[in-house]
C-alpha positions as CSV (number, residue, x, y, z in Angstrom):
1,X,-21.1,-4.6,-8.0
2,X,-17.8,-6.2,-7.7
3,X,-16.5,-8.3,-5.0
4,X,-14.3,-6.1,-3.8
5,X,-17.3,-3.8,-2.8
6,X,-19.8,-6.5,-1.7
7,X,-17.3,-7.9,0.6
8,X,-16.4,-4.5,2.0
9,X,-20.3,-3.4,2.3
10,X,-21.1,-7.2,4.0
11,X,-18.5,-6.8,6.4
12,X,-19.9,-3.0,7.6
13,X,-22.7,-4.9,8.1
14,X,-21.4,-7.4,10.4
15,X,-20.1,-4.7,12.4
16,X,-23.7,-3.0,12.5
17,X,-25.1,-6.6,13.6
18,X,-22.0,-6.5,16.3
19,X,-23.4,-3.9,17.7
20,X,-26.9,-4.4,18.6
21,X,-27.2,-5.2,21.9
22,X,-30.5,-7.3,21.5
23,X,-32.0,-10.6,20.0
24,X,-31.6,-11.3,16.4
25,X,-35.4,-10.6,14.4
26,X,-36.3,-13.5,12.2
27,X,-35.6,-11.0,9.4
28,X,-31.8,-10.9,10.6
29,X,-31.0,-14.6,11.4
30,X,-31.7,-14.9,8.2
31,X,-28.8,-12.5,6.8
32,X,-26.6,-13.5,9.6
33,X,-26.6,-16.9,7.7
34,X,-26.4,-15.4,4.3
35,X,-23.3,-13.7,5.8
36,X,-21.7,-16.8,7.3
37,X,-22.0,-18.1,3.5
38,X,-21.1,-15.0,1.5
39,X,-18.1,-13.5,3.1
40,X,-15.6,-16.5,2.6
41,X,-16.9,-16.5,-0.7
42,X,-16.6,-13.0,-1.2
43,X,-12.5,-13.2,0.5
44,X,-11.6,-15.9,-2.0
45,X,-12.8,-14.0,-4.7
46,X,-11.1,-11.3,-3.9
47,X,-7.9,-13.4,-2.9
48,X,-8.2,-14.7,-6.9
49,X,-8.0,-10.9,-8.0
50,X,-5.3,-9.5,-6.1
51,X,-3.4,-12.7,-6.8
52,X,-4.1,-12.5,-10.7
53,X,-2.9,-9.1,-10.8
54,X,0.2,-9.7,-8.9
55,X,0.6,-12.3,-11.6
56,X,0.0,-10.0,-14.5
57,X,2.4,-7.3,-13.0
58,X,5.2,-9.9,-12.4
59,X,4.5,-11.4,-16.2
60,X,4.8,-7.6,-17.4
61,X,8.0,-7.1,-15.3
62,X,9.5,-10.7,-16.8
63,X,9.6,-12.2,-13.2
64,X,9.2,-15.7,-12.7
65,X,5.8,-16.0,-11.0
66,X,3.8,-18.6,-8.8
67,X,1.0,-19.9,-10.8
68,X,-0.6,-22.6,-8.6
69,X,-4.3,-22.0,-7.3
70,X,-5.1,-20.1,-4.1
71,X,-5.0,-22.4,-0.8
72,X,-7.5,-20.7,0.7
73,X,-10.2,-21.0,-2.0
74,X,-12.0,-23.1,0.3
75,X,-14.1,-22.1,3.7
76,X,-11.4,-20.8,6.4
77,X,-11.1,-20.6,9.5
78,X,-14.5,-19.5,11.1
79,X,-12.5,-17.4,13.3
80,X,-11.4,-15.0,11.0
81,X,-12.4,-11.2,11.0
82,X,-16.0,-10.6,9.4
83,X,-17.8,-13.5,11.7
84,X,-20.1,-13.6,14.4
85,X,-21.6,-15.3,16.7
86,X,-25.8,-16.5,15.9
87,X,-27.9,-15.3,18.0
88,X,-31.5,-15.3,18.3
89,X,-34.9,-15.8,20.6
90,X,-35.2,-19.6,19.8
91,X,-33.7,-22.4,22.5
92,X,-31.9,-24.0,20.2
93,X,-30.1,-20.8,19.0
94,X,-29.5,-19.4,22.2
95,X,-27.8,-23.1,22.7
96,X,-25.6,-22.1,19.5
97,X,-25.1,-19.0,20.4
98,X,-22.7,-20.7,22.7
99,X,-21.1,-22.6,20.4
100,X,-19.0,-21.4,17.4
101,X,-18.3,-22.8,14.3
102,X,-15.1,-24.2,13.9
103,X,-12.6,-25.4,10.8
104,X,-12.1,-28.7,10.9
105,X,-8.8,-28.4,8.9
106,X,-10.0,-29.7,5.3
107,X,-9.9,-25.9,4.0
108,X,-13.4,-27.5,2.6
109,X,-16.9,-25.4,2.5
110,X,-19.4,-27.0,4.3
111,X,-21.2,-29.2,1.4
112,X,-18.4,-30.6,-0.3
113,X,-18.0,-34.5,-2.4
114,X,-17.7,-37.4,-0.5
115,X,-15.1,-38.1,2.1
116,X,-15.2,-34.0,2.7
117,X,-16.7,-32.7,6.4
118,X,-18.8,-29.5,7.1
119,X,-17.5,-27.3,10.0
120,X,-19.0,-28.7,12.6
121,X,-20.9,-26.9,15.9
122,X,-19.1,-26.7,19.1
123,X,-20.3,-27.2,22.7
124,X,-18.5,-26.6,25.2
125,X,-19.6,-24.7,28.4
126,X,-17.5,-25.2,31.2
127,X,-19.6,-23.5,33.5
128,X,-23.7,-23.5,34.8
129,X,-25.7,-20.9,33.5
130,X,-24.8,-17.3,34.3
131,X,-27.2,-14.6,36.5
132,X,-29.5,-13.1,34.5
133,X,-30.2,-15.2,31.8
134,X,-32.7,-17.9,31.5
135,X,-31.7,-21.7,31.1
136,X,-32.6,-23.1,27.5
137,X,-31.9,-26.3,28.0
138,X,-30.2,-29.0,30.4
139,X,-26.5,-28.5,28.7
140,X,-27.3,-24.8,30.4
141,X,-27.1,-26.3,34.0
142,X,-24.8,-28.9,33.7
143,X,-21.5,-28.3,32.5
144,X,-20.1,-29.4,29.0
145,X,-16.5,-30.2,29.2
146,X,-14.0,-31.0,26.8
147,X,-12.1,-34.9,27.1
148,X,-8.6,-35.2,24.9
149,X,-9.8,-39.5,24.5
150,X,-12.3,-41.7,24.3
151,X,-11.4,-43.8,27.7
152,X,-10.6,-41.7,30.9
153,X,-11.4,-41.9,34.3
154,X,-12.3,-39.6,36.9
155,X,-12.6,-39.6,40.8
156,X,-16.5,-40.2,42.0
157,X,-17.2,-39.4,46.1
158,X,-19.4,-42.2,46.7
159,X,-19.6,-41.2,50.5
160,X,-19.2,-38.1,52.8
161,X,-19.0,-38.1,56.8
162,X,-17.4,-34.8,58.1
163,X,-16.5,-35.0,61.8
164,X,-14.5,-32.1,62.5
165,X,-14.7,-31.0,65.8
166,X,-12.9,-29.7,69.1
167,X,-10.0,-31.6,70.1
168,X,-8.7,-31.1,73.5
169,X,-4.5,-31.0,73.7
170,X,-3.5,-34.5,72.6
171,X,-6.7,-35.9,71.9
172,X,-7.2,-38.1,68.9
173,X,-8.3,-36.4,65.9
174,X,-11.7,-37.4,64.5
175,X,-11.5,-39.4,60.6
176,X,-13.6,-37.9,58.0
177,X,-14.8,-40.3,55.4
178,X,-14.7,-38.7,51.8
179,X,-15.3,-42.1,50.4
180,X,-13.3,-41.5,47.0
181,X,-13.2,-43.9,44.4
182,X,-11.6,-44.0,40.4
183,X,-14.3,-44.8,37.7
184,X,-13.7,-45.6,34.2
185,X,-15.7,-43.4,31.3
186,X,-15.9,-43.9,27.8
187,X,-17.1,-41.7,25.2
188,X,-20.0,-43.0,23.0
189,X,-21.2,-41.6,20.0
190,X,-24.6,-40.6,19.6
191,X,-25.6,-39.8,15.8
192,X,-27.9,-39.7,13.1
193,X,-28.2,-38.9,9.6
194,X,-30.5,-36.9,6.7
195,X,-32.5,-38.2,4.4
196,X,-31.5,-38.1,0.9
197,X,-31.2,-34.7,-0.4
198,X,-30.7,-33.1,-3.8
199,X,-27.7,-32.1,-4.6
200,X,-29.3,-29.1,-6.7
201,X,-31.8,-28.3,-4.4
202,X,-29.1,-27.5,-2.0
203,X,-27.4,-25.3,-4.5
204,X,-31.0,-23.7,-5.5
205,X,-31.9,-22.7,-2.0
206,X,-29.1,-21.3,0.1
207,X,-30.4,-21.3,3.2
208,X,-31.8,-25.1,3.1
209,X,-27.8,-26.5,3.9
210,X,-28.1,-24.5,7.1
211,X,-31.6,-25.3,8.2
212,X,-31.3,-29.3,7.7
213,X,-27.9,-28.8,9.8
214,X,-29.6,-26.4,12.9
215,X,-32.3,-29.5,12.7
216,X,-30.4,-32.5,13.1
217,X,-28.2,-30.5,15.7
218,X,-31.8,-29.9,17.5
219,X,-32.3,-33.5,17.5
220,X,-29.0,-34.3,18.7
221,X,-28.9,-31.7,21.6
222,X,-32.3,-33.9,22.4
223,X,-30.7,-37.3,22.4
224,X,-27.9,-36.0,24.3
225,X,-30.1,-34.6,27.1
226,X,-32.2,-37.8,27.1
227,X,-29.3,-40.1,27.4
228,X,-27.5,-37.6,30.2
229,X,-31.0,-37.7,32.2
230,X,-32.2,-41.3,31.3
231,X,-29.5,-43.4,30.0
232,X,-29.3,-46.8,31.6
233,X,-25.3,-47.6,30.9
234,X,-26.6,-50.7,28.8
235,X,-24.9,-51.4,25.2
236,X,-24.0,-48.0,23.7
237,X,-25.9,-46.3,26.4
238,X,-25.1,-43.3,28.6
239,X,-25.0,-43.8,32.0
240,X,-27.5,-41.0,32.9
241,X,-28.0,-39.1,36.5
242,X,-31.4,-41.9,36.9
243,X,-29.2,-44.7,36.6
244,X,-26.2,-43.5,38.6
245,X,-26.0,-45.1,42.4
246,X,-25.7,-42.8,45.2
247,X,-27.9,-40.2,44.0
248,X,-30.3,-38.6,46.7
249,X,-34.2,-39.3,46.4
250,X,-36.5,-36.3,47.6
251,X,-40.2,-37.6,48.0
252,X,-43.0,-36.0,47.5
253,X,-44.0,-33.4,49.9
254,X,-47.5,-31.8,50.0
255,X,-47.0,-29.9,46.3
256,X,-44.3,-29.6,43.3
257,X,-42.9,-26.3,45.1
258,X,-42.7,-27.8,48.5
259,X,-41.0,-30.8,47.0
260,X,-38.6,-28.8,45.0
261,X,-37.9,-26.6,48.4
262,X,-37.1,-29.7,50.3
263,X,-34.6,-31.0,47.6
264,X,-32.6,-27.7,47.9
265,X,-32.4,-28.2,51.8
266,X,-30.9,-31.4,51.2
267,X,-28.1,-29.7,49.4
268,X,-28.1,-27.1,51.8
269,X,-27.7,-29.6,54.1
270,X,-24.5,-30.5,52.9
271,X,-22.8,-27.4,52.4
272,X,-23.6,-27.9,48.3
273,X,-24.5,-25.0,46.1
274,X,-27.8,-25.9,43.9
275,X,-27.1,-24.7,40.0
276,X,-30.1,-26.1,38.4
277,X,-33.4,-27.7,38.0
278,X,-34.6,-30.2,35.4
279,X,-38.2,-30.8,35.0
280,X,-40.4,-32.5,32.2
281,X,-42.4,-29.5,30.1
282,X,-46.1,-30.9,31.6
283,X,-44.4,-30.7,35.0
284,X,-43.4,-26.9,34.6
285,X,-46.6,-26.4,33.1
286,X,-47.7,-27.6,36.5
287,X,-45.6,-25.8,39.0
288,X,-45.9,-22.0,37.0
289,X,-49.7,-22.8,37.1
290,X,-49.8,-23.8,40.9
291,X,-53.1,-22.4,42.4
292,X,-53.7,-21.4,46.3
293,X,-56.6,-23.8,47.7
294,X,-58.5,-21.0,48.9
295,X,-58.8,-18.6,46.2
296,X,-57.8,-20.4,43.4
297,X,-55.5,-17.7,42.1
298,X,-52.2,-18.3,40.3
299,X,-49.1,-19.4,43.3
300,X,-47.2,-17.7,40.4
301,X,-48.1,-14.3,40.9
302,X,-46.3,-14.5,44.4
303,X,-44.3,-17.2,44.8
304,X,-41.1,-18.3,44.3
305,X,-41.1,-18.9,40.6
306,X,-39.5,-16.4,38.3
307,X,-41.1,-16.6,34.7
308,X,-38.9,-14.5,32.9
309,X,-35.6,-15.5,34.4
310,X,-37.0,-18.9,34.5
311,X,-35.8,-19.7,37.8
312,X,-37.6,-21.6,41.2
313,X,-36.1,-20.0,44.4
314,X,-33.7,-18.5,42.8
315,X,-32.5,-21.7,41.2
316,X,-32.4,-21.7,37.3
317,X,-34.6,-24.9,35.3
318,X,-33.9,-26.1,32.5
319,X,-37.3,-28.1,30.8
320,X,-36.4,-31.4,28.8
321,X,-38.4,-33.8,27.4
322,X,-35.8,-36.5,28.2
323,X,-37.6,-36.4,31.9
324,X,-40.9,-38.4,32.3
325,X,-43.7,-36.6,34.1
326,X,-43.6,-37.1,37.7
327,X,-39.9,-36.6,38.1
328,X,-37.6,-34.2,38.2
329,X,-33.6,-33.5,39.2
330,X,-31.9,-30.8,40.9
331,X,-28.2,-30.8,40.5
332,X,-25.5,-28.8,42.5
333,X,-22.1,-27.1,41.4
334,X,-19.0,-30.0,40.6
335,X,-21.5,-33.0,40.9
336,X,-21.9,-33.9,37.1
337,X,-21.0,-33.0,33.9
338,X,-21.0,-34.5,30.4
339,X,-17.6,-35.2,28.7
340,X,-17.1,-34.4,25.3
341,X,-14.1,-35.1,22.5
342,X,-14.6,-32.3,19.9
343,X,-18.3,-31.5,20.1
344,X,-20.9,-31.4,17.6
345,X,-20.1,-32.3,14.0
346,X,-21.8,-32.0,10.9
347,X,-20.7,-33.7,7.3
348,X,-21.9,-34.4,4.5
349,X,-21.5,-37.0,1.9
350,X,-22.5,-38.2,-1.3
351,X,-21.1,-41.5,-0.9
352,X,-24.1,-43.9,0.2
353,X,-25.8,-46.3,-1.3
354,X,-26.5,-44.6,-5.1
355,X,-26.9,-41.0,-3.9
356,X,-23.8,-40.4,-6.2
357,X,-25.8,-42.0,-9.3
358,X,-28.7,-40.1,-8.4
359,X,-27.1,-36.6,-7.7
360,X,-28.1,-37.0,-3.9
361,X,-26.1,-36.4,-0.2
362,X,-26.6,-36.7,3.0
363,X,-25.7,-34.9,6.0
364,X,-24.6,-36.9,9.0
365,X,-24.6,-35.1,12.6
366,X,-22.7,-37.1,15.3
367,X,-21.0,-36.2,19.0
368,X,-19.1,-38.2,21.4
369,X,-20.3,-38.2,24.7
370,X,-19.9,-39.2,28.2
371,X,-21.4,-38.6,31.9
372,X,-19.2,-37.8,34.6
373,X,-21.3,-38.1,37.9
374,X,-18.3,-37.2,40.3
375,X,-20.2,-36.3,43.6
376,X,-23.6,-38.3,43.4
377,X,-24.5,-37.4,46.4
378,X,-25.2,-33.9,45.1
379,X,-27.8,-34.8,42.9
380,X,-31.7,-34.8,44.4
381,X,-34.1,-37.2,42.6
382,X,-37.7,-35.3,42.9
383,X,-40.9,-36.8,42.9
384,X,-43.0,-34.1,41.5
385,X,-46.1,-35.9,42.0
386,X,-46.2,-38.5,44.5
387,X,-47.7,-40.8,42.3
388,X,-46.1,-44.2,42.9
C-alpha cells in the first residue's frame, strides 16, 4: 500500500478513535501510540513525493528548481491535524490525558543522536478537578500553573482577622488584618534518567521508546507529589504543604470520617471552599472500609464516601504515596499550587559515558518545579489516626 493510502486510511482512523465517547481498551492505547509514531512518518513521506514530482515536472518544463531536502522531515508540531489526545483507564494516563505533547522546536523525532530532545509531556492544569470525574492523583486537586522564570515571588496571607461590622454615623471603622507578605520561589529541578538502552532494541520494538517514557514520567509525577506533600525546603528541596508555617492542624476526632468532617468545618469556617483531599493509599483503604460498631457492616454503603466518583462529602481525594499513614491534607480553592517552567520533558541521548561506543542511549525525564502556598491558612493538616 503506498503512503499516500496508509496515511489517508490512519488518519480515518483517528477520526473513528475521536469519536468514541469512552475509555481507550488496552487493544486501542496501543494503536493510539502506533498512530502518534506513524502519521508524521507517513506526512513526510508523502511531503518527499509530492515534492519529487514537483521537481520532476519543473526539470521536464526546464525551470530552475529547489533541490534542498524537506524541512519538515522530522517530527512536527504535535498539534497538527491527525493527533489526539491519550486516553485510557490507568491514573497515570488519565494524568496524560491532560497533558499534550508538545514540539520542542528541534523539528527532531523523539529518539534522535545526542544533543537532540524528545517532545516532551506537558502539565499544566490551572484549575482543581472538575464535577464528575474522579481525582487520579494530587496534581488533580491542586492546581499546575505555568512560571515564565526560575525566581519569582508571590504574595502569601500569613494572617486573616475580618472585623466588618455596623458602624454608627461617624464612628471609626473597624481594621481588618489580611496579614499579606511577598515570598521568594525558585524553581528546582526534579529528574532522573534510564538505564542504558539499545539503540536497536528501540528500533526493533516500536512501542518500547514510548513505554520507558510513560515510566519515567510515572516516576516523576511521584517525586513531584512527594516533594509538593513532604518536601522540607532543605538543599534542592521543595518546600512542601508539611513544611509550610501557618498551615491549620485538625486532630483526631473519634474516627477518619469525623476527622475529615471537622477539617472541612474549619474551612467552612472561614468562608474557604474545600477542592480536595489527600490521603496515603492504607489510609483510604481505611476510611472506604470504615465499619459501624454495632453491626459491623461497611460505613461505606451509607455514608458519605462516594467510591466511584471518589469523593468524601462531596469533596474529591486524590491517594499518594508521598503521604505517610496517619496523615492526611485537605486543601481549599487559591491556597496552593505548584509552579512550573515548561512542564514535563523527555530526551534522549547517546552521549554518556561509552553508550556511543556501545550503540546505547538513555532517556533523561526532568521538570522544574516550585510550591506556591499563598493562603496557608487554607490548608487543614489531618490526623487520620490519632496515633501520636
Amino acid at each position: 500500500m503506498d503512503p499516500r493510502t496508509r496515511l489517508k486510511n490512519a488518519r480515518a482512523r483517528v477520526t473513528q478513535l475521536k469519536s468514541l465517547t469512552r475509555d481507550f481498551t488496552p487493544d486501542e492505547l496501543t494503536e493510539v501510540n502506533q498512530l502518534i509514531k506513524e502519521i508524521p512518518d507517513l506526512e513526510a513521506k508523502v511531503a518527499r513525493m509530492d515534492r519529487t514530482g514537483t521537481i520532476l515536472n519543473g526539470l521536464k518544463e526546464g525551470q530552475d528548481t529547489d533541490l534542498e531536502p524537506d524541512d519538515d522531515d522530522g517530527l512536527p508540531g504535535l498539534n497538527r491535524k491527525g493527533y489526539l489526545r491519550l486516553k485510557g483507564n490507568t491514573a497515570l494516563v488519565r494524568r496524560l490525558a491532560k497533558a499534550m505533547l508538545r514540539d520542542t522546536g528541534t523539528g527532531t523525532k523523539a529518539l534522535m543522536p545526542a544533543g537532540q530532545t524528545a517532545a516532551g509531556v506537558e502539565v499544566t492544569q490551572t484549575s482543581p478537578v472538575s464535577e464528575g470525574r474522579p481525582a487520579a492523583g494530587l496534581l488533580d486537586v491542586v492546581p499546575v500553573l505555568p512560571n515564565t522564570s526560575a525566581r519569582f515571588e508571590f504574595l502569601q496571607q500569613v494572617t486573616r482577622d475580618l472585623n466588618a461590622a455596623p458602624v454608627a454615623p461617624g464612628g471609626t471603622k473597624p481594621t481588618s488584618t489580611l496579614g499579606i507578605e511577598r515570598v521568594p520561589g525558585e524553581l528546582k529541578v526534579v529528574a532522573h534518567l534510564s538505564e542504558p538502552i539499545d539503540k536497536y532494541m528501540l528500533e526493533d520494538f516500536a512501542a518500547l521508546e514510548q513505554f520507558v517514557a510513560a515510566e519515567l514520567i510515572f516516576g516523576l509525577v511521584q517525586a513531584v507529589e512527594g516533594q509538593l506533600l513532604a518536601g522540607d525546603g532543605t538543599g534542592q528541596n521543595l518546600e512542601g504543604i508539611l513544611s509550610t508555617t501557618g498551615v491549620l492542624q485538625q486532630a483526631f476526632a473519634t474516627d477518619p470520617l469525623t476527622t475529615a468532617r471537622k477539617a472541612i468545618t474549619r474551612l467552612e469556617e472561614q468562608g474557604l471552599e474545600p477542592t480536595g483531599f489527600v490521603f496515603s493509599p492504607a489510609d483510604w483503604e481505611t476510611i472506604e472500609l470504615s465499619r459501624t460498631s454495632g453491626s459491623g457492616q461497611l460505613e461505606v454503603l451509607d455514608s458519605p464516601v462516594n467510591r466511584a466518583a471518589r469523593q468524601l462529602y462531596g469533596v474529591p481525594v486524590a491517594v499518594s504515596a508521598g503521604l505517610t499513614d496517619g496523615q492526611g491534607v485537605l486543601v481549599s480553592r487559591d491556597s496552593v499550587s505548584l509552579r512550573t517552567d515548561a512542564g514535563i520533558a523527555v530526551a534522549w541521548s547517546e552521549n554518556v559515558g561509552t553508550d556511543f561506543q556501545t550503540n546505547q542511549v538513555r532517556a533523561r525525564c526532568e521538570v522544574r518545579a516550585a510550591v506556591e502556598a499563598t493562603r496557608p491558612g487554607g490548608i487543614v493538616v489531618i490526623d487520620t489516626d490519632g496515633t501520636p
